[in-house]
mmCIF file as Biopython writes it, N, C-alpha, C and O atoms, coordinates in Angstrom:
data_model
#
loop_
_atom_site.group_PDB
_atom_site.id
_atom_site.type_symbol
_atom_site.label_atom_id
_atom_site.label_alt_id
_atom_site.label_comp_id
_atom_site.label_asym_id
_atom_site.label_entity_id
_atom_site.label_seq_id
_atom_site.pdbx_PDB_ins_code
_atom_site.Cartn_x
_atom_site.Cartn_y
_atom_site.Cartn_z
_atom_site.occupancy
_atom_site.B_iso_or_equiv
_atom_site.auth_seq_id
_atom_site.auth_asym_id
_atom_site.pdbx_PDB_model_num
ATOM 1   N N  . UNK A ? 1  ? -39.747 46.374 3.432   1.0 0.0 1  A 1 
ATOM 2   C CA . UNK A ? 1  ? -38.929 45.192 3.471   1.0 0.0 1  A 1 
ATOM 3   C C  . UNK A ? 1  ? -39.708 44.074 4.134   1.0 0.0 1  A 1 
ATOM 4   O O  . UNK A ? 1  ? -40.102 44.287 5.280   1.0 0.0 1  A 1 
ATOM 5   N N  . UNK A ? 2  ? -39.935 43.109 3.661   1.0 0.0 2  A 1 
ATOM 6   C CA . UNK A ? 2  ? -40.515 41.762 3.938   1.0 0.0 2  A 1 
ATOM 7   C C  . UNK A ? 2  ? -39.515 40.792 5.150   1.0 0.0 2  A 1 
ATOM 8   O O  . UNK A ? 2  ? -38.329 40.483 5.041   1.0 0.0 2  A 1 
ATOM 9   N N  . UNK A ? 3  ? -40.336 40.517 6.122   1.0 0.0 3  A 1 
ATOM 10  C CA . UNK A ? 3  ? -38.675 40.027 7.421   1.0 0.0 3  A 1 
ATOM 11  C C  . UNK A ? 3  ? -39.514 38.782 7.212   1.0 0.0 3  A 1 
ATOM 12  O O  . UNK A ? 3  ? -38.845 37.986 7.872   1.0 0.0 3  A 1 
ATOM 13  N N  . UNK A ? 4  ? -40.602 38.034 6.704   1.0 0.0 4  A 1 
ATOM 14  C CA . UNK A ? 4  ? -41.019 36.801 6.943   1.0 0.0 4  A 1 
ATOM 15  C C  . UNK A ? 4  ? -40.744 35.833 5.578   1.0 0.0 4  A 1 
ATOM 16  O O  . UNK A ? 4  ? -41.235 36.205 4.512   1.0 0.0 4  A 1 
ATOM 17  N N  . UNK A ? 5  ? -40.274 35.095 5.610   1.0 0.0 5  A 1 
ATOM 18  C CA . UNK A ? 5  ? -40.212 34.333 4.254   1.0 0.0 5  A 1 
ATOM 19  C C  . UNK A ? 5  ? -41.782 33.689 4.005   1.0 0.0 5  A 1 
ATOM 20  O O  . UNK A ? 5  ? -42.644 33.423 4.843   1.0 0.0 5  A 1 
ATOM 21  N N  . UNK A ? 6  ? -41.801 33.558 2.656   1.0 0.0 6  A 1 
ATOM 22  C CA . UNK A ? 6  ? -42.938 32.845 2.544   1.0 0.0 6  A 1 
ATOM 23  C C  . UNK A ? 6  ? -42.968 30.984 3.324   1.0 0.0 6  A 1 
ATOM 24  O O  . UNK A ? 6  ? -42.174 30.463 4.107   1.0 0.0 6  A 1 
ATOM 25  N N  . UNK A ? 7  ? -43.881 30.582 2.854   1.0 0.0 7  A 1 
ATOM 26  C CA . UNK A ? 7  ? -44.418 29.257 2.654   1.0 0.0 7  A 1 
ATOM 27  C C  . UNK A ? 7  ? -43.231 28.297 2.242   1.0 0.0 7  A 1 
ATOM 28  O O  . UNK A ? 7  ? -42.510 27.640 2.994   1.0 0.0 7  A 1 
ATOM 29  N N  . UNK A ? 8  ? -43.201 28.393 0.618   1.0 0.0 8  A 1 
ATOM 30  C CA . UNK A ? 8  ? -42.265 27.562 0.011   1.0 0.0 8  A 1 
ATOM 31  C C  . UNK A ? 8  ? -40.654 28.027 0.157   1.0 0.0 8  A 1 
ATOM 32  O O  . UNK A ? 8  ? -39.818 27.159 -0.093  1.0 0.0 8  A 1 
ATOM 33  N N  . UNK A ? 9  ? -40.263 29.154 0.491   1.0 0.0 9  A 1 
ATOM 34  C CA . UNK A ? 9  ? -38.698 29.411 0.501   1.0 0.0 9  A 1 
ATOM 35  C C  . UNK A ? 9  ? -38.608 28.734 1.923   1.0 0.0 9  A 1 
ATOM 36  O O  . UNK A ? 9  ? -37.584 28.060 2.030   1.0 0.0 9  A 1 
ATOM 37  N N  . UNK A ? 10 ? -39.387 28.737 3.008   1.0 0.0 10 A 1 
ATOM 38  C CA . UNK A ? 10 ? -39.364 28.396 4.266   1.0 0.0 10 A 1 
ATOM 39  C C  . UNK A ? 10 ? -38.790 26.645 4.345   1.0 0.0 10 A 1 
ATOM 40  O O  . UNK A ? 10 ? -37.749 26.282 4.893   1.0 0.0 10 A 1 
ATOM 41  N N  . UNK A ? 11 ? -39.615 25.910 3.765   1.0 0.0 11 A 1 
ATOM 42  C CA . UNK A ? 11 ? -39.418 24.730 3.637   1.0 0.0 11 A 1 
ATOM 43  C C  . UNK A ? 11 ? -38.513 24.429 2.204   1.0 0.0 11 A 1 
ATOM 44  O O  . UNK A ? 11 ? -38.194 23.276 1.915   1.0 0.0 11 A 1 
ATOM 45  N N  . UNK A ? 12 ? -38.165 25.513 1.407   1.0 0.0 12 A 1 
ATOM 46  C CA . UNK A ? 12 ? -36.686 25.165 0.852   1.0 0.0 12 A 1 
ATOM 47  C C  . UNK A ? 12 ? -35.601 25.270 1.878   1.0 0.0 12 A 1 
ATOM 48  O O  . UNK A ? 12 ? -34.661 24.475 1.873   1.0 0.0 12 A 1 
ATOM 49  N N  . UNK A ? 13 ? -35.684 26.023 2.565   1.0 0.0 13 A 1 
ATOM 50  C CA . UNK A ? 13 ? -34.272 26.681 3.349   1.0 0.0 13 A 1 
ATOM 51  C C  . UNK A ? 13 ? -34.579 25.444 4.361   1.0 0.0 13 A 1 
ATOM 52  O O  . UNK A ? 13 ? -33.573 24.747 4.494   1.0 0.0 13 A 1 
ATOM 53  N N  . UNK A ? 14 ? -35.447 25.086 4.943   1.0 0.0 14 A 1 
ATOM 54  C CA . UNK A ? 14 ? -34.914 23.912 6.089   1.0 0.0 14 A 1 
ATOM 55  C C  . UNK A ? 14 ? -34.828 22.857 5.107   1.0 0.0 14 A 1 
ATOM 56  O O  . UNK A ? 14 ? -34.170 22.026 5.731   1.0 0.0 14 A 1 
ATOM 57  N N  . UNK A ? 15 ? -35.043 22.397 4.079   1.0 0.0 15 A 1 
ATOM 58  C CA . UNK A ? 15 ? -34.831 21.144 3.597   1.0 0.0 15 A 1 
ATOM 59  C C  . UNK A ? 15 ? -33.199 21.341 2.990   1.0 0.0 15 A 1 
ATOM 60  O O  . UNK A ? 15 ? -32.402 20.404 3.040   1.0 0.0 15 A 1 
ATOM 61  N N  . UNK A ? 16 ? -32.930 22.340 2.565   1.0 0.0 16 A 1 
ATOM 62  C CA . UNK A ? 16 ? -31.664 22.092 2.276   1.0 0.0 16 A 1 
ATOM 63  C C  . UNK A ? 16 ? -30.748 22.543 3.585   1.0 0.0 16 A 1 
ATOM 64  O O  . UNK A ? 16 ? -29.558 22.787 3.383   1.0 0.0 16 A 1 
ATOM 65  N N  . UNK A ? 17 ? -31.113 22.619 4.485   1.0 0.0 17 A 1 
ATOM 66  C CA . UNK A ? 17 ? -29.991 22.813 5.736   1.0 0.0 17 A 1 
ATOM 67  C C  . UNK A ? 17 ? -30.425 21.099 6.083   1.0 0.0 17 A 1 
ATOM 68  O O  . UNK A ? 17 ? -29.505 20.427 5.617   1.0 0.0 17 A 1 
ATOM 69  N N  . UNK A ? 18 ? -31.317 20.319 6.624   1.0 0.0 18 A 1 
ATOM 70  C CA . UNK A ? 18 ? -31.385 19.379 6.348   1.0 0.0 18 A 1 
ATOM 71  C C  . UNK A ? 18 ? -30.536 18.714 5.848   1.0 0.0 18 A 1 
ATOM 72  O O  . UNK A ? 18 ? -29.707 18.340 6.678   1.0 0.0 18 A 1 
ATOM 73  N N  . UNK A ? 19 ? -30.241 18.181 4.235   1.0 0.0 19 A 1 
ATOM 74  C CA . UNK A ? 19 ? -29.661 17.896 3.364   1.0 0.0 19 A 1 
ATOM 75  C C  . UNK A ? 19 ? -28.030 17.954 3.345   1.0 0.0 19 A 1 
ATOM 76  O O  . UNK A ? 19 ? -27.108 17.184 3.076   1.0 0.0 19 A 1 
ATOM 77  N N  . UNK A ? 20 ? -28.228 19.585 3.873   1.0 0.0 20 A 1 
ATOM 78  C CA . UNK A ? 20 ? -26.631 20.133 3.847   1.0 0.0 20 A 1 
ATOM 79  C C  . UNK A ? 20 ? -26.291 19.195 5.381   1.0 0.0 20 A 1 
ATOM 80  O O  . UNK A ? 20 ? -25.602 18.182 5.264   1.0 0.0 20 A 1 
ATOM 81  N N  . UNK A ? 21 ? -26.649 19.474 6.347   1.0 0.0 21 A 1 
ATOM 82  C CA . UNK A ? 21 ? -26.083 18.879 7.916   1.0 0.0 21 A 1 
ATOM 83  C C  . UNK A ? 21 ? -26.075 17.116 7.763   1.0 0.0 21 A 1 
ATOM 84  O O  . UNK A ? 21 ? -25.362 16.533 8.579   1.0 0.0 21 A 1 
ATOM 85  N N  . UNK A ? 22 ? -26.893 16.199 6.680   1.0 0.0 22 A 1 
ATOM 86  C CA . UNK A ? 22 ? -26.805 14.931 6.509   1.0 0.0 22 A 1 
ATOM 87  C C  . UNK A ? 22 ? -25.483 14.551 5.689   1.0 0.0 22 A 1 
ATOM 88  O O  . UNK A ? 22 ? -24.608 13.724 5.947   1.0 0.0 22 A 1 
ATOM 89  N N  . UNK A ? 23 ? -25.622 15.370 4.692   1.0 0.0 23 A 1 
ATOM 90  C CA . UNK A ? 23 ? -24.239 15.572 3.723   1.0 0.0 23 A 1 
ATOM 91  C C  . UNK A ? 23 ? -23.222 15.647 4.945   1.0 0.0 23 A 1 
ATOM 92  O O  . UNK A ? 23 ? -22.733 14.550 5.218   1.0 0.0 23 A 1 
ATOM 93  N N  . UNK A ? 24 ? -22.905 16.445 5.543   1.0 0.0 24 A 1 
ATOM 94  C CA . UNK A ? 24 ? -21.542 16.806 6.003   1.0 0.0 24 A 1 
ATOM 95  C C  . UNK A ? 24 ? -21.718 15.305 7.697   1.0 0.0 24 A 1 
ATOM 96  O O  . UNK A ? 24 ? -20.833 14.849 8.421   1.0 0.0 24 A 1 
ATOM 97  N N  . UNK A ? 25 ? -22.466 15.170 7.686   1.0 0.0 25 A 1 
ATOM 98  C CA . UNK A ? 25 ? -22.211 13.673 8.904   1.0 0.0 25 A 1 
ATOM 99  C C  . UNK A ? 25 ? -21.964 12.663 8.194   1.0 0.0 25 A 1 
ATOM 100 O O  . UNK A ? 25 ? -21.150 11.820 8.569   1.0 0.0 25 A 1 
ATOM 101 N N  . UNK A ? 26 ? -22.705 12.556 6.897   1.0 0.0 26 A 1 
ATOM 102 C CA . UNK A ? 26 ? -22.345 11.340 6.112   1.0 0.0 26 A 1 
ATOM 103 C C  . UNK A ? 26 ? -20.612 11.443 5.438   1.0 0.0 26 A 1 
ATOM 104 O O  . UNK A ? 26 ? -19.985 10.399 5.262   1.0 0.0 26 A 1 
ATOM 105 N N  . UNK A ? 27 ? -20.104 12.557 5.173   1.0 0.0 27 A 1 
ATOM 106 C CA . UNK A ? 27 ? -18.881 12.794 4.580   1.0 0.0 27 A 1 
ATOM 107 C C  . UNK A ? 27 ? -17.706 12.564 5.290   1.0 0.0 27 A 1 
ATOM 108 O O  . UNK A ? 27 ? -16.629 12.115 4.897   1.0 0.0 27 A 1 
ATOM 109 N N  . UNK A ? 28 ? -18.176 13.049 6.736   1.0 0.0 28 A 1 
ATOM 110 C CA . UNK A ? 28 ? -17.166 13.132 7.853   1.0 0.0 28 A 1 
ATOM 111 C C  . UNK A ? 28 ? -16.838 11.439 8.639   1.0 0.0 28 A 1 
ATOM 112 O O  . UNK A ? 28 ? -16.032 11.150 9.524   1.0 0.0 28 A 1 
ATOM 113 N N  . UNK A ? 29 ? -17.719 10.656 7.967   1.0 0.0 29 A 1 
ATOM 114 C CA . UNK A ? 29 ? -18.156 9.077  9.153   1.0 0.0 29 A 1 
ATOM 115 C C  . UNK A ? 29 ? -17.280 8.392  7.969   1.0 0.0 29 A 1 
ATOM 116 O O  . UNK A ? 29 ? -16.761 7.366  8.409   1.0 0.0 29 A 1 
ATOM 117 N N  . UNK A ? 30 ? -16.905 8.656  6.436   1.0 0.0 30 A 1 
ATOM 118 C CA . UNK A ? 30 ? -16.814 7.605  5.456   1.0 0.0 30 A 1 
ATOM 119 C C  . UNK A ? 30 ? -15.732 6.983  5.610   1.0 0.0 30 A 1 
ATOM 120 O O  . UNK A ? 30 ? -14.748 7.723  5.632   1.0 0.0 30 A 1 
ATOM 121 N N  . UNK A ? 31 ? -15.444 5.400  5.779   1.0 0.0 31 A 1 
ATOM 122 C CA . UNK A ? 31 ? -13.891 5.084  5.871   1.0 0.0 31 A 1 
ATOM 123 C C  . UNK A ? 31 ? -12.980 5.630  5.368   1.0 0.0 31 A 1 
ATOM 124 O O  . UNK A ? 31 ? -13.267 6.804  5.134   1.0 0.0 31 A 1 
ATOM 125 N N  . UNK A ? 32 ? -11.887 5.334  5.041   1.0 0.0 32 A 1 
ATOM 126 C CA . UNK A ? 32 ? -10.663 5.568  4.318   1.0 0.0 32 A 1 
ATOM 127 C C  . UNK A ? 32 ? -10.722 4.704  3.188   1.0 0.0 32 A 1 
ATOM 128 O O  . UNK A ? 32 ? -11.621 3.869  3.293   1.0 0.0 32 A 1 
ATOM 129 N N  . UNK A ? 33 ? -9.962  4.625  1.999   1.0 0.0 33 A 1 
ATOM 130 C CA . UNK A ? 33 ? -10.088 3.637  1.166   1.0 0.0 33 A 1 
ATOM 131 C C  . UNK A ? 33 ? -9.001  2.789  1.036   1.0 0.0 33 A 1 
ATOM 132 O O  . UNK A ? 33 ? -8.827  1.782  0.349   1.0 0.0 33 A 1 
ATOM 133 N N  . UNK A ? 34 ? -8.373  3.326  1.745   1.0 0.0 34 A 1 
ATOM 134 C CA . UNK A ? 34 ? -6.958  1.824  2.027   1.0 0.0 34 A 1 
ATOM 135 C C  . UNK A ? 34 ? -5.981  2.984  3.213   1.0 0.0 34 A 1 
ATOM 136 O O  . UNK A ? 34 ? -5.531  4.118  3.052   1.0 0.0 34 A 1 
ATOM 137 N N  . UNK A ? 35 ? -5.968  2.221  4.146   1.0 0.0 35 A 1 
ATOM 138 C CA . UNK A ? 35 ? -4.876  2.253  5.376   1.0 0.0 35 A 1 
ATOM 139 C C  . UNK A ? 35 ? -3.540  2.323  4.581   1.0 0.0 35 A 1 
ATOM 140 O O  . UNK A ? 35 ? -3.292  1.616  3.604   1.0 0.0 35 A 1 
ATOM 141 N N  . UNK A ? 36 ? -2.536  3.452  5.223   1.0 0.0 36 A 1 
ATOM 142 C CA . UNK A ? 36 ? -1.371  3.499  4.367   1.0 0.0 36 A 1 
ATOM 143 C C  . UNK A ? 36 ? -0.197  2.258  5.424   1.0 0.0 36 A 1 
ATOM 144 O O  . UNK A ? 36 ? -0.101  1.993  6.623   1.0 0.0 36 A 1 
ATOM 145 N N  . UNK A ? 37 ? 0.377   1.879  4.394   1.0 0.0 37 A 1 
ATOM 146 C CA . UNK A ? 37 ? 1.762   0.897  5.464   1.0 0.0 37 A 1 
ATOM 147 C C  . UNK A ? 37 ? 2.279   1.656  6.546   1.0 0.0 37 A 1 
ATOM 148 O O  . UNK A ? 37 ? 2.596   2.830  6.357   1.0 0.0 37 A 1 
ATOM 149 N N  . UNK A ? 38 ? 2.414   1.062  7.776   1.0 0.0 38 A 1 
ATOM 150 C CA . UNK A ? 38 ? 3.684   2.209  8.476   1.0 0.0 38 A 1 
ATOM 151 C C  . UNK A ? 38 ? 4.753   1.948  7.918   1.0 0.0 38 A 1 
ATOM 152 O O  . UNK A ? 38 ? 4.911   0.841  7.404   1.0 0.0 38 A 1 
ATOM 153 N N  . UNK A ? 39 ? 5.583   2.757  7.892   1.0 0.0 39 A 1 
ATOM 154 C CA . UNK A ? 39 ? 6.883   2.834  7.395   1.0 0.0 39 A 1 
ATOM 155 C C  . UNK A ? 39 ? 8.052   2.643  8.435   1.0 0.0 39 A 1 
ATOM 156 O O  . UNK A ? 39 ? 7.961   3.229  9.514   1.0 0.0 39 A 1 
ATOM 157 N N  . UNK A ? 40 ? 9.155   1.845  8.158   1.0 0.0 40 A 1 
ATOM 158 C CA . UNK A ? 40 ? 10.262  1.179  8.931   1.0 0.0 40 A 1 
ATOM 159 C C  . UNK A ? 40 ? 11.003  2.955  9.195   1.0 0.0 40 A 1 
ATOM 160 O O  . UNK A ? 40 ? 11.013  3.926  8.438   1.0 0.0 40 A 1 
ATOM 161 N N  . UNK A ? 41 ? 11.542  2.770  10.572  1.0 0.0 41 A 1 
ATOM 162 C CA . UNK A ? 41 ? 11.679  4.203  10.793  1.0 0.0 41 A 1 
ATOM 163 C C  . UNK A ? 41 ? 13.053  4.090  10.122  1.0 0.0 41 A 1 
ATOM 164 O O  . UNK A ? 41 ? 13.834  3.145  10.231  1.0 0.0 41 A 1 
ATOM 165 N N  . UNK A ? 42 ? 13.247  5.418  9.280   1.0 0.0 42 A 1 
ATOM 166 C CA . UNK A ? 42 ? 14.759  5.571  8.380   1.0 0.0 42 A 1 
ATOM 167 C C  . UNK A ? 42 ? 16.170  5.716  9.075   1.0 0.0 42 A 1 
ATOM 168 O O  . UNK A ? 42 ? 16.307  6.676  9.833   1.0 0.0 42 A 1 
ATOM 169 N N  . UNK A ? 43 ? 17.087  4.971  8.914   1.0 0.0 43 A 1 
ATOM 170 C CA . UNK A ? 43 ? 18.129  5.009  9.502   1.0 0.0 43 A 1 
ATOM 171 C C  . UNK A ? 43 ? 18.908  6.817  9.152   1.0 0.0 43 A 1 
ATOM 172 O O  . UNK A ? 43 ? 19.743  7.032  8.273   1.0 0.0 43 A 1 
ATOM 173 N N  . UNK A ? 44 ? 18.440  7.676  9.932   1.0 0.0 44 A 1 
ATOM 174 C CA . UNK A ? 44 ? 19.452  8.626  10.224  1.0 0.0 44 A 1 
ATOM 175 C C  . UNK A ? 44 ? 20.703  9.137  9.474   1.0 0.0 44 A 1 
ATOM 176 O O  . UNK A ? 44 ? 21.578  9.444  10.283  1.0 0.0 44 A 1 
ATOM 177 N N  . UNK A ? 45 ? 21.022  9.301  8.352   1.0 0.0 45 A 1 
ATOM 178 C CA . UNK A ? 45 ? 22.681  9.411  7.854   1.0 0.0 45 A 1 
ATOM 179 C C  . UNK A ? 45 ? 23.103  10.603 8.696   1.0 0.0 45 A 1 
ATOM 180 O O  . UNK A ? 45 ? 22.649  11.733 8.873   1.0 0.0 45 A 1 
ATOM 181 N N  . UNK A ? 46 ? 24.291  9.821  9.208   1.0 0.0 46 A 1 
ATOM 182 C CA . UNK A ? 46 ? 25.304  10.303 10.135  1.0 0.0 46 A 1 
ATOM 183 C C  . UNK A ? 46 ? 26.180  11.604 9.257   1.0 0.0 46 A 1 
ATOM 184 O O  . UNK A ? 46 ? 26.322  11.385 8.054   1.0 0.0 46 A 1 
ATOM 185 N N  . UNK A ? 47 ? 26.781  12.965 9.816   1.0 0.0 47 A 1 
ATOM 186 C CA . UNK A ? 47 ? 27.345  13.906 9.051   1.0 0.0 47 A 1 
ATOM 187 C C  . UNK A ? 47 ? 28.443  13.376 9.099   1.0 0.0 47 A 1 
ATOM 188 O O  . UNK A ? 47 ? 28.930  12.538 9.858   1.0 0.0 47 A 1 
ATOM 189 N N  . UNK A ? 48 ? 29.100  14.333 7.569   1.0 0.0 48 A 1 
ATOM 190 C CA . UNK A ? 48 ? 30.934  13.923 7.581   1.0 0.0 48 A 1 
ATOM 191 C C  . UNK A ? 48 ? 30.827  13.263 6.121   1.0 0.0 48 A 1 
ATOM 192 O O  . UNK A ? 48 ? 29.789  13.038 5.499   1.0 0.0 48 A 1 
ATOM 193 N N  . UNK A ? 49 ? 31.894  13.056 5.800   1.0 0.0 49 A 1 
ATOM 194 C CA . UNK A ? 49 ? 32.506  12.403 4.863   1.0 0.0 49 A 1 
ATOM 195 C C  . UNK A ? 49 ? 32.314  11.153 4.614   1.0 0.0 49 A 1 
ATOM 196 O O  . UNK A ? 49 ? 33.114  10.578 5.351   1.0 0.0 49 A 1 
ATOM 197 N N  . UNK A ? 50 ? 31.487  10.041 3.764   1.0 0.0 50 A 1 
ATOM 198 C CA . UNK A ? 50 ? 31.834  9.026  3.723   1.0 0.0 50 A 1 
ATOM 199 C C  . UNK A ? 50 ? 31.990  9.147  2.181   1.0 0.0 50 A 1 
ATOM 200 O O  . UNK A ? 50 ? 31.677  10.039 1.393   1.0 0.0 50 A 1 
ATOM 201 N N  . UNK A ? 51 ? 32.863  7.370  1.958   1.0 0.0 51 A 1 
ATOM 202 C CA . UNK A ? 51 ? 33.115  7.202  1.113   1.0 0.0 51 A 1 
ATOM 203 C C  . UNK A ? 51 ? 32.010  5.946  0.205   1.0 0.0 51 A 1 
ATOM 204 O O  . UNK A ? 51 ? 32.219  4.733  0.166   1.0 0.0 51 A 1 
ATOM 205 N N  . UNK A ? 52 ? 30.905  6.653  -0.418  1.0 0.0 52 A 1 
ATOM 206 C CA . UNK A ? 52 ? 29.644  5.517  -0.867  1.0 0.0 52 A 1 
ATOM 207 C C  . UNK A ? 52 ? 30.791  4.867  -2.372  1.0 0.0 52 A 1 
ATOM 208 O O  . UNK A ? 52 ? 31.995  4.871  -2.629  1.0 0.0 52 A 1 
ATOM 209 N N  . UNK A ? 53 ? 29.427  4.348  -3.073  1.0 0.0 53 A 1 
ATOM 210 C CA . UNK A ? 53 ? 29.724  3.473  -4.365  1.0 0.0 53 A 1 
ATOM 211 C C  . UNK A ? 53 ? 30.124  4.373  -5.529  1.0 0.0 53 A 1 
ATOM 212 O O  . UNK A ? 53 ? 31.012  4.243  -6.371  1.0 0.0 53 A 1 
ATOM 213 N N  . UNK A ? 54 ? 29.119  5.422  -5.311  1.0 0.0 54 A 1 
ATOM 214 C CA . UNK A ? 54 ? 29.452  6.589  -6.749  1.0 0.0 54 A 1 
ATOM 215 C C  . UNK A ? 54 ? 30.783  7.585  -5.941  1.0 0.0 54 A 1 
ATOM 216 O O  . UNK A ? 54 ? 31.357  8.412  -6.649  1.0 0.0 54 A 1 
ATOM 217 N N  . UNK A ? 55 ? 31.125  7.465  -4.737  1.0 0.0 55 A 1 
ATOM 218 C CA . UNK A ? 55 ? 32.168  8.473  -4.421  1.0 0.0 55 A 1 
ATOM 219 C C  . UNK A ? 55 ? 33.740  7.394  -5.494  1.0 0.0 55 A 1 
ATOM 220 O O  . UNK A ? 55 ? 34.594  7.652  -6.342  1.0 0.0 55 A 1 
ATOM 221 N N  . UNK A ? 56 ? 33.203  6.049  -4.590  1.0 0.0 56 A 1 
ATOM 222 C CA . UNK A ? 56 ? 34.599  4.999  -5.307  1.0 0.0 56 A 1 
ATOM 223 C C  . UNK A ? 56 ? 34.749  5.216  -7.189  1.0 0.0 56 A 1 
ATOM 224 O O  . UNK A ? 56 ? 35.756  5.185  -7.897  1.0 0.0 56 A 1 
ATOM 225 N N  . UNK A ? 57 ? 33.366  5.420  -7.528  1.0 0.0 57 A 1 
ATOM 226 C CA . UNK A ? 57 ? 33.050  5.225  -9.061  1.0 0.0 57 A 1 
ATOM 227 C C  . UNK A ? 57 ? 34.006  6.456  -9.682  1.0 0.0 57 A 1 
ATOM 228 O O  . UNK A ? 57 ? 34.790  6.277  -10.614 1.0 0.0 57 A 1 
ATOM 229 N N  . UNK A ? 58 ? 33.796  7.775  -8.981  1.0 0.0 58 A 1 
ATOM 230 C CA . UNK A ? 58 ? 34.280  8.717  -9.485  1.0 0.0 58 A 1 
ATOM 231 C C  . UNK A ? 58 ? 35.839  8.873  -9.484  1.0 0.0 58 A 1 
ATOM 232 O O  . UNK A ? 58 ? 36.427  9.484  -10.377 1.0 0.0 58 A 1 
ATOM 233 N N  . UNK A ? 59 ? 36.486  8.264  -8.391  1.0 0.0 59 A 1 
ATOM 234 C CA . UNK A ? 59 ? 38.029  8.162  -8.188  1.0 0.0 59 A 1 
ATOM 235 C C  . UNK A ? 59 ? 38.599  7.145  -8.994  1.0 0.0 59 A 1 
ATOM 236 O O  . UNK A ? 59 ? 39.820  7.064  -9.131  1.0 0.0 59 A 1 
ATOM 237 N N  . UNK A ? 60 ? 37.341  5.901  -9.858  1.0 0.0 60 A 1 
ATOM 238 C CA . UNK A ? 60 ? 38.351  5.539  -10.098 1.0 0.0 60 A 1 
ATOM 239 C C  . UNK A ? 60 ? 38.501  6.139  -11.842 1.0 0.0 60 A 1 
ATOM 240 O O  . UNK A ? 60 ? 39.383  5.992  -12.688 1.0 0.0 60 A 1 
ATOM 241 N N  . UNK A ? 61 ? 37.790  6.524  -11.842 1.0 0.0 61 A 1 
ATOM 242 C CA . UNK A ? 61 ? 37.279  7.030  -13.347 1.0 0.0 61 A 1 
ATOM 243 C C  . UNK A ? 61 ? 38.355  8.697  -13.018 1.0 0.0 61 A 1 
ATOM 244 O O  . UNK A ? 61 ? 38.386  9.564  -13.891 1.0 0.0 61 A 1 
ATOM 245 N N  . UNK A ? 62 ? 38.800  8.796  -12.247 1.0 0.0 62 A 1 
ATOM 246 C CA . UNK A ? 62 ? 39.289  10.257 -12.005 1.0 0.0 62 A 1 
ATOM 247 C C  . UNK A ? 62 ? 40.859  9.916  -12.035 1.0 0.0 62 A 1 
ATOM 248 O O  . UNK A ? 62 ? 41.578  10.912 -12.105 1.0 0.0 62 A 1 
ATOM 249 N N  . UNK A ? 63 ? 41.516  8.657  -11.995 1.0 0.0 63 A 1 
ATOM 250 C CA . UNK A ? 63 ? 42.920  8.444  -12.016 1.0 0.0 63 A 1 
ATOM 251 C C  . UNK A ? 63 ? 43.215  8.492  -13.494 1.0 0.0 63 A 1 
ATOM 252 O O  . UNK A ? 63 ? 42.866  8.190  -14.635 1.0 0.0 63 A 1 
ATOM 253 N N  . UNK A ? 64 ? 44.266  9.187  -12.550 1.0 0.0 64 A 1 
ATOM 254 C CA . UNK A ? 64 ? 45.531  9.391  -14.200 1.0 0.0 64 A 1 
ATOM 255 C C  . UNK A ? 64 ? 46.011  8.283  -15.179 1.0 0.0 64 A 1 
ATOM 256 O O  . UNK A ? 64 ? 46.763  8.566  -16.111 1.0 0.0 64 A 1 
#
């Protein structure tokens, strides 16, 4: 079994760890491509019964 790499696999394997460790600093630094809006915080719906527009729509479409 051979434990020494040659010549040329030697300077493949550091050039692409090289390559690979520039890749992943350059990937990790890249802006964003648009900032999202913050969003207005949502008003909460309260539990229980209310009476909305489609509840009125249906009662009145529901009379005799």
């Amino acid at each position: 079994m051979q434990w020494e790499l040659s010549g040329n696999r030697r300077m493949f394997l550091k050039g692409a760890a090289i390559i690979g460790g520039l890749a992943l600093l350059l990937g990790r630094n890249r802006p964003a491509a648009a900032e999202p809006e913050p969003s207005l915080p949502q008003k909460q719906p309260s539990k229980g019964y209310h009476v909305t527009e489609h509840v009125k729509k249906y009662y009145e479409t529901a009379r005799p």
